[in-house]
PDBQT receptor file of N, H, CA, C and O in Angstrom, charges set to zero:
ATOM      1  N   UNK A   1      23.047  61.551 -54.780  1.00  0.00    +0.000 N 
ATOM      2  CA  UNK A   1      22.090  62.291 -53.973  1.00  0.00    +0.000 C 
ATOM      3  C   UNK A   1      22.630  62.415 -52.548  1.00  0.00    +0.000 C 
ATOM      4  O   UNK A   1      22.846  61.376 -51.924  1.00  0.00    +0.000 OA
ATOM      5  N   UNK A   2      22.897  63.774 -51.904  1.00  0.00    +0.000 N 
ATOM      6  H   UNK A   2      22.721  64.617 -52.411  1.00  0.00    +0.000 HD
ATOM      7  CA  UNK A   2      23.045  63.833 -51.016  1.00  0.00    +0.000 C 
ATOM      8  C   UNK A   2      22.042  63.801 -49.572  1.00  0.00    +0.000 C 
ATOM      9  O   UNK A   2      20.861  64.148 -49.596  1.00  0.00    +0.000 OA
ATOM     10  N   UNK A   3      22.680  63.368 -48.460  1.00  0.00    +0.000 N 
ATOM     11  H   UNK A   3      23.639  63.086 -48.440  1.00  0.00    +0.000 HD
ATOM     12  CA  UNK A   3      21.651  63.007 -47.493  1.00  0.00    +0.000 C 
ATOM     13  C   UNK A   3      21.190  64.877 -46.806  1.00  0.00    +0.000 C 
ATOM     14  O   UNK A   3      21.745  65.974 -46.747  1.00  0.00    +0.000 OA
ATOM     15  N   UNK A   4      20.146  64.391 -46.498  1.00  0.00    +0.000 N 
ATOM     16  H   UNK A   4      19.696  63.500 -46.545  1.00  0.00    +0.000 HD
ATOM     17  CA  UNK A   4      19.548  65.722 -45.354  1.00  0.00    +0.000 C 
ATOM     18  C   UNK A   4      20.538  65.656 -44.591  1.00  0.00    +0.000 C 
ATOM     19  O   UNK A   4      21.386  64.779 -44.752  1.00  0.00    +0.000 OA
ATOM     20  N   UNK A   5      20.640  66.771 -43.400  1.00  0.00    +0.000 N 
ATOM     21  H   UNK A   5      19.951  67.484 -43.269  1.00  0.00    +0.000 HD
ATOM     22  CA  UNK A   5      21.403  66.947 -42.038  1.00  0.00    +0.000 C 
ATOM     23  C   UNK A   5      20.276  66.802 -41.387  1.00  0.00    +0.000 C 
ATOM     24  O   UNK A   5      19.227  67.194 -41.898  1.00  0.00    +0.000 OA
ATOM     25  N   UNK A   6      20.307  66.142 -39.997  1.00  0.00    +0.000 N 
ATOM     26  H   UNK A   6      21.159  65.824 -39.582  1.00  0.00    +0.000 HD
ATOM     27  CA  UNK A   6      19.424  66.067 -39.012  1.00  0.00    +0.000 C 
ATOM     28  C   UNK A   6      18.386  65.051 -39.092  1.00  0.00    +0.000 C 
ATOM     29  O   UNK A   6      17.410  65.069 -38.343  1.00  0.00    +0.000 OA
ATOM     30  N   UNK A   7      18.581  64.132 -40.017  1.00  0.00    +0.000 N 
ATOM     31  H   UNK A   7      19.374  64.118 -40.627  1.00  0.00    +0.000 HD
ATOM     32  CA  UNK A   7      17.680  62.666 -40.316  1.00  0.00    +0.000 C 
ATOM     33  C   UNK A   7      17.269  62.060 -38.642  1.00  0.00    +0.000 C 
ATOM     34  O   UNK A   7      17.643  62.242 -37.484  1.00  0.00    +0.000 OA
ATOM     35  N   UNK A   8      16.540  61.469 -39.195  1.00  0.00    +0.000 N 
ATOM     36  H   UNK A   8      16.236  61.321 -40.136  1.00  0.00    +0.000 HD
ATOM     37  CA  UNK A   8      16.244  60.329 -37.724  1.00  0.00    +0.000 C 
ATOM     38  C   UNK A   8      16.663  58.968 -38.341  1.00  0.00    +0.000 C 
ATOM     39  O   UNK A   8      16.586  58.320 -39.385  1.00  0.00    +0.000 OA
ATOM     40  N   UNK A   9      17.086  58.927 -37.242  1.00  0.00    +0.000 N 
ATOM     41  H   UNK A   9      17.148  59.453 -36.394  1.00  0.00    +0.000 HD
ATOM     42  CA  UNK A   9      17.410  57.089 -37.378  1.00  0.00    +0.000 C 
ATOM     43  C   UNK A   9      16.828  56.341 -36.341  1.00  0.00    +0.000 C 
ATOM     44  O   UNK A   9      16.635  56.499 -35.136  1.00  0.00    +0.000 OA
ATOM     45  N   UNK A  10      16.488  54.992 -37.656  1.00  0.00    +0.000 N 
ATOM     46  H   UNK A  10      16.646  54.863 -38.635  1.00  0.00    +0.000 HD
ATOM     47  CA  UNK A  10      15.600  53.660 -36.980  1.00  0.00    +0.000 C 
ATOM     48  C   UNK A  10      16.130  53.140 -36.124  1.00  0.00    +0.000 C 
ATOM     49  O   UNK A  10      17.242  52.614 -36.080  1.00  0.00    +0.000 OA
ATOM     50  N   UNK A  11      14.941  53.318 -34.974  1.00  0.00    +0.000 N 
ATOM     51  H   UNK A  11      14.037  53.745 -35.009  1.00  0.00    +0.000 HD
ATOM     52  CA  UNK A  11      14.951  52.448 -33.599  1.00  0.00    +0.000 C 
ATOM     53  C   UNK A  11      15.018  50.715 -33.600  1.00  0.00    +0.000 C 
ATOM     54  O   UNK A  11      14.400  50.164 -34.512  1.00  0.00    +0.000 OA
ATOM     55  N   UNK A  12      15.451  50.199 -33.011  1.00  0.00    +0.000 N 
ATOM     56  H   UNK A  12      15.953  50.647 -32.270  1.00  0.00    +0.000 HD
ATOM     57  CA  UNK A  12      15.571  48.651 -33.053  1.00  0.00    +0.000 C 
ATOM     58  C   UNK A  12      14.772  47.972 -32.798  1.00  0.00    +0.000 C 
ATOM     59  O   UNK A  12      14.888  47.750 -31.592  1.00  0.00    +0.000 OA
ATOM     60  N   UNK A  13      13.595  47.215 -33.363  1.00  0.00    +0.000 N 
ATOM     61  H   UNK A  13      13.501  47.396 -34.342  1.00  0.00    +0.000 HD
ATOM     62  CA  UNK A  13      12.365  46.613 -33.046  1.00  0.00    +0.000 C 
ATOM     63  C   UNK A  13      12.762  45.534 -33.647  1.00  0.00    +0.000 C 
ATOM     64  O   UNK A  13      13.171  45.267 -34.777  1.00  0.00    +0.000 OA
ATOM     65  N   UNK A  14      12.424  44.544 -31.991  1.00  0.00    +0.000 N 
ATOM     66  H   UNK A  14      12.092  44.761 -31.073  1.00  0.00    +0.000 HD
ATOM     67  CA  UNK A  14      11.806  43.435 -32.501  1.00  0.00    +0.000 C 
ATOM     68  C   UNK A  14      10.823  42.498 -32.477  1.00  0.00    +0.000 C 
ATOM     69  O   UNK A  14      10.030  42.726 -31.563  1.00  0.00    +0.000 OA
ATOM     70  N   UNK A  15      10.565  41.546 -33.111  1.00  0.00    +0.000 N 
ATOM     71  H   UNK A  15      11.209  41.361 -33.853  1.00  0.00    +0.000 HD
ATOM     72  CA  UNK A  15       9.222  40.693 -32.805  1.00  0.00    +0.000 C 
ATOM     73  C   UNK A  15       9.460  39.431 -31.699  1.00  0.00    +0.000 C 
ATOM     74  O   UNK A  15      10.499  38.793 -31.537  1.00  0.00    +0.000 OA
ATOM     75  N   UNK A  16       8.600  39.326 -31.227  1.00  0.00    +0.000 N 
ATOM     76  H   UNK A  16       7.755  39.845 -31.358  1.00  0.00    +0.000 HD
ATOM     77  CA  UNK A  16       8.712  38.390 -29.794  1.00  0.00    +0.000 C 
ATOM     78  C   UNK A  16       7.421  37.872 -29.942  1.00  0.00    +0.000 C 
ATOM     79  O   UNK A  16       6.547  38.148 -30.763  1.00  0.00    +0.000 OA
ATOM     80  N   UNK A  17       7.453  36.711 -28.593  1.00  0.00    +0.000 N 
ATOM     81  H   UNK A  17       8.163  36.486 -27.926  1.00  0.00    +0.000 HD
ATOM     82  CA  UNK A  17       6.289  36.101 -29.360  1.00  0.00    +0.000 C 
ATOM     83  C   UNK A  17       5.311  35.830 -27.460  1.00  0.00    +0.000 C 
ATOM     84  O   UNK A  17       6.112  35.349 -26.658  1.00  0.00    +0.000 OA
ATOM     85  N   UNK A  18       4.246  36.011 -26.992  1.00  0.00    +0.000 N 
ATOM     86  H   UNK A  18       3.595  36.402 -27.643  1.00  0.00    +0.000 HD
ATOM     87  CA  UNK A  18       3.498  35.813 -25.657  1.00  0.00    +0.000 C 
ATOM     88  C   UNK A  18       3.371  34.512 -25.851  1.00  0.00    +0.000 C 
ATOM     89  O   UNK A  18       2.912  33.977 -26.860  1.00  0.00    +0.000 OA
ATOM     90  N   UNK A  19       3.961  33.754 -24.451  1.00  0.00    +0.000 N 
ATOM     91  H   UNK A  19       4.334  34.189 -23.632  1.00  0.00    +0.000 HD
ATOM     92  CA  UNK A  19       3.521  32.186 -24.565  1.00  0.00    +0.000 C 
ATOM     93  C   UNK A  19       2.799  31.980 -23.332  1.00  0.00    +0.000 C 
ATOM     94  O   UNK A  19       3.162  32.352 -22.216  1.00  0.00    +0.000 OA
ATOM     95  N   UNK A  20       1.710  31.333 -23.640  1.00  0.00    +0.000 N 
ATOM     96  H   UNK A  20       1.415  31.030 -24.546  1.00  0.00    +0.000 HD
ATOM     97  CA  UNK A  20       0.887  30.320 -22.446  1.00  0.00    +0.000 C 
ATOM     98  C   UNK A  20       1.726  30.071 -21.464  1.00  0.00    +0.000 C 
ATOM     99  O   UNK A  20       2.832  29.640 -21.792  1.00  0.00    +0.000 OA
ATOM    100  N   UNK A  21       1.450  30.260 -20.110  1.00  0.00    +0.000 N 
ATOM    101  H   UNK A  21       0.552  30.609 -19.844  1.00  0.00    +0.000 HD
ATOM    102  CA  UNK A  21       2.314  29.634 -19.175  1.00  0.00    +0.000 C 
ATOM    103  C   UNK A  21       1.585  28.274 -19.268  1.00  0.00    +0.000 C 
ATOM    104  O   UNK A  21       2.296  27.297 -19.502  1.00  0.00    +0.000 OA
ATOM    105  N   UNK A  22       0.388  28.108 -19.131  1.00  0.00    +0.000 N 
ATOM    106  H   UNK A  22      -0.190  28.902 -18.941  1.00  0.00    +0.000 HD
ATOM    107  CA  UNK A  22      -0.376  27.128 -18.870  1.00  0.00    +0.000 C 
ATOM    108  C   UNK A  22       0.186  25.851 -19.610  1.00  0.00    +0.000 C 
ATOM    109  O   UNK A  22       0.712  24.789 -19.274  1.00  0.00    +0.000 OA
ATOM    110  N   UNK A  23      -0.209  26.517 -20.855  1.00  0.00    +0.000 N 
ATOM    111  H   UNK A  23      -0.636  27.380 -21.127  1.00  0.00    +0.000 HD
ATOM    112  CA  UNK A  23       0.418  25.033 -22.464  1.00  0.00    +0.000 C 
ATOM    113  C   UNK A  23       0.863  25.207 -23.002  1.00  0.00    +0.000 C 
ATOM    114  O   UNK A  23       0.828  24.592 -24.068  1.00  0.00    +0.000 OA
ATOM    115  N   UNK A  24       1.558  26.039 -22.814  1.00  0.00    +0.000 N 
ATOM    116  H   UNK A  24       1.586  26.539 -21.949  1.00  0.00    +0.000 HD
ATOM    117  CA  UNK A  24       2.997  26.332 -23.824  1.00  0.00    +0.000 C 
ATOM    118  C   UNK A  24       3.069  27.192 -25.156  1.00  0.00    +0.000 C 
ATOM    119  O   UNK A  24       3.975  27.480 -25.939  1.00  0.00    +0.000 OA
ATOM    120  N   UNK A  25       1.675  27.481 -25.064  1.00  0.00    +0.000 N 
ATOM    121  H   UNK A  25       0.940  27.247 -24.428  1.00  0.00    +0.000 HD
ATOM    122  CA  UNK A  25       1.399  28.185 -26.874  1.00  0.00    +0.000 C 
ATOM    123  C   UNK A  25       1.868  29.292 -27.274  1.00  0.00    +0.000 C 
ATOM    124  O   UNK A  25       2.258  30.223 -26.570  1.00  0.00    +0.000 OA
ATOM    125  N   UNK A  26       1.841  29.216 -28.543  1.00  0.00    +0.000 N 
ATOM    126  H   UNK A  26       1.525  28.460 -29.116  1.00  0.00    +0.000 HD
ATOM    127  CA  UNK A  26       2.469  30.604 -29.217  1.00  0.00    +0.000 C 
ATOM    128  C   UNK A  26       1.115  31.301 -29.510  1.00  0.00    +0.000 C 
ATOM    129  O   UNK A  26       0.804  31.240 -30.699  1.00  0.00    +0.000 OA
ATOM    130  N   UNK A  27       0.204  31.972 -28.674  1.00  0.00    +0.000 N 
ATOM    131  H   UNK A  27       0.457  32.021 -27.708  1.00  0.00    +0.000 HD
ATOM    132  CA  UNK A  27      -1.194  32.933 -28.689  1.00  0.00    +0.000 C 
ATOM    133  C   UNK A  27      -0.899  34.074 -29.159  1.00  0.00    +0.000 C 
ATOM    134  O   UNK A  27      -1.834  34.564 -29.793  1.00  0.00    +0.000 OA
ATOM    135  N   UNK A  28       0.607  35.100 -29.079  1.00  0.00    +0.000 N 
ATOM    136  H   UNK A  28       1.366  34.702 -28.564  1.00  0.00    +0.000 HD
ATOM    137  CA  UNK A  28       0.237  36.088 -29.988  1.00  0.00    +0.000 C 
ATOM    138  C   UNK A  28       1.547  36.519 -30.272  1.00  0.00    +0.000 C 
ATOM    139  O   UNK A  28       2.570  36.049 -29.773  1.00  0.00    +0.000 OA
ATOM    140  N   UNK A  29       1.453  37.699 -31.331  1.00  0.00    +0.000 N 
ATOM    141  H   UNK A  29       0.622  38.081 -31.735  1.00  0.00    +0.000 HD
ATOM    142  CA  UNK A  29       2.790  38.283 -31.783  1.00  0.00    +0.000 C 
ATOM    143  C   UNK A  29       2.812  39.411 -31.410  1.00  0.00    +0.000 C 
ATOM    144  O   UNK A  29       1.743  40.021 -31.412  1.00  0.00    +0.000 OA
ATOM    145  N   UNK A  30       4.076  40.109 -30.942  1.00  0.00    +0.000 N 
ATOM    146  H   UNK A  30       4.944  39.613 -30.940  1.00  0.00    +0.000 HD
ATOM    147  CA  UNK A  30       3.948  41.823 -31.255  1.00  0.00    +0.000 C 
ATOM    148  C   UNK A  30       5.754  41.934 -31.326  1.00  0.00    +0.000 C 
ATOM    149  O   UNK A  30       6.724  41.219 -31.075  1.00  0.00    +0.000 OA
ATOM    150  N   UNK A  31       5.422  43.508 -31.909  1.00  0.00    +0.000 N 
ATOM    151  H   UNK A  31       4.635  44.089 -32.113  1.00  0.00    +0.000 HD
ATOM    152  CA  UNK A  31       6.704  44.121 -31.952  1.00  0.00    +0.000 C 
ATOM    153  C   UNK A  31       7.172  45.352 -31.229  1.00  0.00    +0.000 C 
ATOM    154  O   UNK A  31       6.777  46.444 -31.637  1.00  0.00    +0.000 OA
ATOM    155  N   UNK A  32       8.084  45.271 -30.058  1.00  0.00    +0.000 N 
ATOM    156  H   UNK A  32       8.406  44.384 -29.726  1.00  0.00    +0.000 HD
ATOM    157  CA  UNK A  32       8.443  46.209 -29.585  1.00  0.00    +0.000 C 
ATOM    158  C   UNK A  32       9.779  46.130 -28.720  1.00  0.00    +0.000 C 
ATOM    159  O   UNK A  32      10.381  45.225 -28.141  1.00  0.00    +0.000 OA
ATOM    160  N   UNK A  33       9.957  47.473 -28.897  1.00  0.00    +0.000 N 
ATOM    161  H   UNK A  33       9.468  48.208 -29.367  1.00  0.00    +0.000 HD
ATOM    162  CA  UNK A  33      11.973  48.178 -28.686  1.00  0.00    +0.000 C 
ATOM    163  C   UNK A  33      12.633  47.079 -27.849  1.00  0.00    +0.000 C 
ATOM    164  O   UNK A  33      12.346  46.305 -26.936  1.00  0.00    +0.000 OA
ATOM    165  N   UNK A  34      13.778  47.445 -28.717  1.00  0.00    +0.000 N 
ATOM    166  H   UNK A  34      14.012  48.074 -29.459  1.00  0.00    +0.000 HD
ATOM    167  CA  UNK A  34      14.685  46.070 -27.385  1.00  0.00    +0.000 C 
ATOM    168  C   UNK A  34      15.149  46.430 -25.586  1.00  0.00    +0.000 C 
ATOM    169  O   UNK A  34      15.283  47.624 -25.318  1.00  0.00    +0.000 OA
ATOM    170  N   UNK A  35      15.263  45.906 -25.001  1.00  0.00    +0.000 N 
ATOM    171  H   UNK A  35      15.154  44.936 -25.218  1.00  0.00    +0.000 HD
ATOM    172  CA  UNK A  35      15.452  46.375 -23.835  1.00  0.00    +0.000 C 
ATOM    173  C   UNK A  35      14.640  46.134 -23.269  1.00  0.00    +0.000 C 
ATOM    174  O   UNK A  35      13.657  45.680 -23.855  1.00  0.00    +0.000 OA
ATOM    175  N   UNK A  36      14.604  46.339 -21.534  1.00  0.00    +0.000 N 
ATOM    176  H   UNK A  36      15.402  46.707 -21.058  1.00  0.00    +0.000 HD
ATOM    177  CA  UNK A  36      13.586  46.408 -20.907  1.00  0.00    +0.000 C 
ATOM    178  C   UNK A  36      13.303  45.250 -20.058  1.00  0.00    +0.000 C 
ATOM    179  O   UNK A  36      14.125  44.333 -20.073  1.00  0.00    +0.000 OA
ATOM    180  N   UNK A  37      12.130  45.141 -19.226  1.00  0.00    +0.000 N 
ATOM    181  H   UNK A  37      11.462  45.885 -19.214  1.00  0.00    +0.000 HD
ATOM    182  CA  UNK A  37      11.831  44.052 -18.150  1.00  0.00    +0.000 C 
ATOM    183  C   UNK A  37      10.921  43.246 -19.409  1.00  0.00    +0.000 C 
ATOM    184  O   UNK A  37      10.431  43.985 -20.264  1.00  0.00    +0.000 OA
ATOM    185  N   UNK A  38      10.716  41.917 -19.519  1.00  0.00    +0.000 N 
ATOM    186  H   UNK A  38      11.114  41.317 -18.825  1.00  0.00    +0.000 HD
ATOM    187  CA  UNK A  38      10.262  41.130 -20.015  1.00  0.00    +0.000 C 
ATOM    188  C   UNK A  38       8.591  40.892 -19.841  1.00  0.00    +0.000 C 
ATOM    189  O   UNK A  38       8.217  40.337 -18.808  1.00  0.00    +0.000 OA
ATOM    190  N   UNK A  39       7.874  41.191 -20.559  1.00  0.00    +0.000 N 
ATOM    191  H   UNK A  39       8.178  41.642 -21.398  1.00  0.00    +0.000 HD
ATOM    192  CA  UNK A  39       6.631  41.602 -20.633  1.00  0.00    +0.000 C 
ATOM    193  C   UNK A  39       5.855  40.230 -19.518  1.00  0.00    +0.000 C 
ATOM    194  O   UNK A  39       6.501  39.197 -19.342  1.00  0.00    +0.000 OA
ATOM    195  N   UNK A  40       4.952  40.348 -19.090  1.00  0.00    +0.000 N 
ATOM    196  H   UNK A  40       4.427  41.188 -19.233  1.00  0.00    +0.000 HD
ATOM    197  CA  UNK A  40       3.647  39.220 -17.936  1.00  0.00    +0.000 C 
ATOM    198  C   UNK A  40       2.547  40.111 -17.705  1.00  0.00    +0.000 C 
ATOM    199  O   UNK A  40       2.297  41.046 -16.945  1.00  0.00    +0.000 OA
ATOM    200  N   UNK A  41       1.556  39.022 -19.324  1.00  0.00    +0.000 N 
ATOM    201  H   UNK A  41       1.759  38.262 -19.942  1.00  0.00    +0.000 HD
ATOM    202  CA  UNK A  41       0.231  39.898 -19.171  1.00  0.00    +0.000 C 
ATOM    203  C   UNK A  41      -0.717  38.975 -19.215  1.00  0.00    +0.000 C 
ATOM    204  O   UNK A  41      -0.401  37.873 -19.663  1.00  0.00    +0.000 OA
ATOM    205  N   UNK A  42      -1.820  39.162 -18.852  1.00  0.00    +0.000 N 
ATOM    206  H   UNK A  42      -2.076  40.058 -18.488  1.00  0.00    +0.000 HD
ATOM    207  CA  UNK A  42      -3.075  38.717 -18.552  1.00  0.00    +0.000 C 
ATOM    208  C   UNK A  42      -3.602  38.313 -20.338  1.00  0.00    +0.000 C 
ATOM    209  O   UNK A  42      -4.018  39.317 -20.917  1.00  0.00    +0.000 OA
ATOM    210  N   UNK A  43      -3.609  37.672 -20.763  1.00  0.00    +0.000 N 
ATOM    211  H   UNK A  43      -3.271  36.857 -20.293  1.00  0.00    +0.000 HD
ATOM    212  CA  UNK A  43      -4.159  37.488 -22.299  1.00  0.00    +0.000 C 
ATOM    213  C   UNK A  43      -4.758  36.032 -22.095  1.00  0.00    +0.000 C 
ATOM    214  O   UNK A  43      -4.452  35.143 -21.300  1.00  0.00    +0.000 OA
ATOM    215  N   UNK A  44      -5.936  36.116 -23.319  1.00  0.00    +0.000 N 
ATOM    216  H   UNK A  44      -6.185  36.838 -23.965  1.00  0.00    +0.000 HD
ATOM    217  CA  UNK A  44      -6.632  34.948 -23.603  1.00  0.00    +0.000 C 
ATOM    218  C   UNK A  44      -5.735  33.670 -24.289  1.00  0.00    +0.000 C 
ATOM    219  O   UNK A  44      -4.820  33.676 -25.112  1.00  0.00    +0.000 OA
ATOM    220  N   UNK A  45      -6.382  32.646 -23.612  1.00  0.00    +0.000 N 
ATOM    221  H   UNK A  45      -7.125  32.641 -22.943  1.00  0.00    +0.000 HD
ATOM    222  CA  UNK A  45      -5.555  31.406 -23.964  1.00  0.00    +0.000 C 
ATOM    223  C   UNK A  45      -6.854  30.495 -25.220  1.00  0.00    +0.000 C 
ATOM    224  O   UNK A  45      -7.761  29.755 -24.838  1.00  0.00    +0.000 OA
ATOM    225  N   UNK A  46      -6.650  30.735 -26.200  1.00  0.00    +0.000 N 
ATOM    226  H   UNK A  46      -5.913  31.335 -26.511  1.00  0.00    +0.000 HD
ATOM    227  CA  UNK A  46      -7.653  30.134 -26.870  1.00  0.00    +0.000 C 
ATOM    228  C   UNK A  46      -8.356  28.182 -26.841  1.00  0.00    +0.000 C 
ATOM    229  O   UNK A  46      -9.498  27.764 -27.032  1.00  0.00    +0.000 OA
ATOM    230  N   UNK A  47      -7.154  27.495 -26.541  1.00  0.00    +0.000 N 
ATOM    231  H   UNK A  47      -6.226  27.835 -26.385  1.00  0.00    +0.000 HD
ATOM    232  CA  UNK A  47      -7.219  26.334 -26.411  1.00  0.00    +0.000 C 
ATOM    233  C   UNK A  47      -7.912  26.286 -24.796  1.00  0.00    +0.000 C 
ATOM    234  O   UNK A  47      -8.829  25.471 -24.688  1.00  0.00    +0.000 OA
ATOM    235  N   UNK A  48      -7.650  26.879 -23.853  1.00  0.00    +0.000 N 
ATOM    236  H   UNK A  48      -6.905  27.541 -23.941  1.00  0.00    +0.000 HD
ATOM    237  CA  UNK A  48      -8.281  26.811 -22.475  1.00  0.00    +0.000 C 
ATOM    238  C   UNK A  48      -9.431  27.469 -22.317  1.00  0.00    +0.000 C 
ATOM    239  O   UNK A  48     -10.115  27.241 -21.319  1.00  0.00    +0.000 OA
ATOM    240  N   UNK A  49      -9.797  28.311 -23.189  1.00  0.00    +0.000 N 
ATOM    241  H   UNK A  49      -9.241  28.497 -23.999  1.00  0.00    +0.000 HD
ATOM    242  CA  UNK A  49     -10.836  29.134 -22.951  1.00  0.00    +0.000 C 
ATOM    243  C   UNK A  49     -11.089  30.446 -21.719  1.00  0.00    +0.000 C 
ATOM    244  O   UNK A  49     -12.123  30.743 -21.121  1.00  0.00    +0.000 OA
ATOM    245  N   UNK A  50     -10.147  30.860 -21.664  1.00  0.00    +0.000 N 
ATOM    246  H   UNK A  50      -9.307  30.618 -22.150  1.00  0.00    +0.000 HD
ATOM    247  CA  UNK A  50      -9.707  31.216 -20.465  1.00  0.00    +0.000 C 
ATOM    248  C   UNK A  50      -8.716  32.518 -20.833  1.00  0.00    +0.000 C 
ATOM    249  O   UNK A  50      -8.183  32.687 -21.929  1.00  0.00    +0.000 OA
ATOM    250  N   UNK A  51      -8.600  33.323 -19.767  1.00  0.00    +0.000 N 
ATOM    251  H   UNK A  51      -9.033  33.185 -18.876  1.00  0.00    +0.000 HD
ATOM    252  CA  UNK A  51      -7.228  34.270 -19.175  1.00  0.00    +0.000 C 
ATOM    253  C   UNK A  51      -6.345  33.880 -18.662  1.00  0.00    +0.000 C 
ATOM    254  O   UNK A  51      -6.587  34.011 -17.462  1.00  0.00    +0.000 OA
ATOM    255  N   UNK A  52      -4.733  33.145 -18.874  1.00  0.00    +0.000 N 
ATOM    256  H   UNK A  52      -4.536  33.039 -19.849  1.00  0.00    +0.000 HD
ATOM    257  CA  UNK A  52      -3.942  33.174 -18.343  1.00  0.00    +0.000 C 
ATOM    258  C   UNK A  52      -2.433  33.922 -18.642  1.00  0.00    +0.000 C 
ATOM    259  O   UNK A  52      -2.202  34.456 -19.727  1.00  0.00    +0.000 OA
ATOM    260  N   UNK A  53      -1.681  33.893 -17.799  1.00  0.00    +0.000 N 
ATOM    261  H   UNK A  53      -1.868  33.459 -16.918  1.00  0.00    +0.000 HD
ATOM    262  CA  UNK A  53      -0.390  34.668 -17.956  1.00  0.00    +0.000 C 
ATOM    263  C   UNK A  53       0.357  34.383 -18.844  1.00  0.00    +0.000 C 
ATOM    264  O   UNK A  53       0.660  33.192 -18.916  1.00  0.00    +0.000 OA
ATOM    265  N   UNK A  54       0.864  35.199 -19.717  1.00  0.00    +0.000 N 
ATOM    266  H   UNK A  54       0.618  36.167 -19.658  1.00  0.00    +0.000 HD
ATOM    267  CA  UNK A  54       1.429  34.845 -21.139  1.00  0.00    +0.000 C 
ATOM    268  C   UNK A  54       3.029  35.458 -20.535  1.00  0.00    +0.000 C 
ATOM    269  O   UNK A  54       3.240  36.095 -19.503  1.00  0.00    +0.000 OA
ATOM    270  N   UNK A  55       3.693  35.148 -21.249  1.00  0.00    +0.000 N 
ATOM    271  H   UNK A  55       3.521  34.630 -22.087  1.00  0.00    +0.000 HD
ATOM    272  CA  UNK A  55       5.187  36.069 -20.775  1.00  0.00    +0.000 C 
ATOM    273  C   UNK A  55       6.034  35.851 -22.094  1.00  0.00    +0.000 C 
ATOM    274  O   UNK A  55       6.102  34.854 -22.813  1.00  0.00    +0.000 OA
ATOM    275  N   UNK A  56       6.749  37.259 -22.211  1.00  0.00    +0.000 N 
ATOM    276  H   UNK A  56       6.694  38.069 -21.627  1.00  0.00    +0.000 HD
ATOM    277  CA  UNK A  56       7.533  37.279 -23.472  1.00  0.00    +0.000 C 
ATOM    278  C   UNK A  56       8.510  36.499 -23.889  1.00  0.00    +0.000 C 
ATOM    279  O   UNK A  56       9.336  36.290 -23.000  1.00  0.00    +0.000 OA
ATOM    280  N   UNK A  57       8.843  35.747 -25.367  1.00  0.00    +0.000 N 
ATOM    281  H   UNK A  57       8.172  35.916 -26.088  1.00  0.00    +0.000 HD
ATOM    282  CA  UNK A  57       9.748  34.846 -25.257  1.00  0.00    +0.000 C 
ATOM    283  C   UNK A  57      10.303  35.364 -27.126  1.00  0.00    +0.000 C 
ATOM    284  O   UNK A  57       9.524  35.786 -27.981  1.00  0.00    +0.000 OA
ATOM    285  N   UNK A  58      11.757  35.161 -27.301  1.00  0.00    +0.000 N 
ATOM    286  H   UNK A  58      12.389  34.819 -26.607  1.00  0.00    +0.000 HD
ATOM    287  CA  UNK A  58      12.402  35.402 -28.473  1.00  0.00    +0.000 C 
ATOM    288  C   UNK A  58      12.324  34.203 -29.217  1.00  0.00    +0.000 C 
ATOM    289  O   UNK A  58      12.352  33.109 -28.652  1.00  0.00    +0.000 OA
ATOM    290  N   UNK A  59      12.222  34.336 -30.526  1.00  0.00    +0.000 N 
ATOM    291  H   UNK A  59      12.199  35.224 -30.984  1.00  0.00    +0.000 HD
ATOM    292  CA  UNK A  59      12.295  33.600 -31.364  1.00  0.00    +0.000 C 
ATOM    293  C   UNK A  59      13.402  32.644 -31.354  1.00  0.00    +0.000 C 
ATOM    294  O   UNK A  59      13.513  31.820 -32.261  1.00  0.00    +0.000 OA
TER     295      UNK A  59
């Protein structure tokens, strides 16, 4: 089977993980493109009960 002309090709995603600055936790997952400034967001800390700064970290 021959291929189409003009295909798209898959972008490079990966999964990373938001950690607690506070306690260290692994609170959430996501997946997105490589590159870039290193994510610092405002997310819920479930063990604190609370909003603190999470920042992106690789597996």
């Amino acid at each position: 089977m021959a291929k189409k002309p003009g295909g798209k090709r898959k972008r490079k995603v990966d999964s990373i993980f938001l950690v607690c600055e506070e306690t260290g936790d692994y609170n959430y997952t996501i997946r997105r493109k490589t590159g870039g400034e290193k994510l610092k967001l405002m997310k819920y800390s479930p063990r604190l009960r609370k909003h603190t700064l999470h920042v992106e970290k690789k597996k």
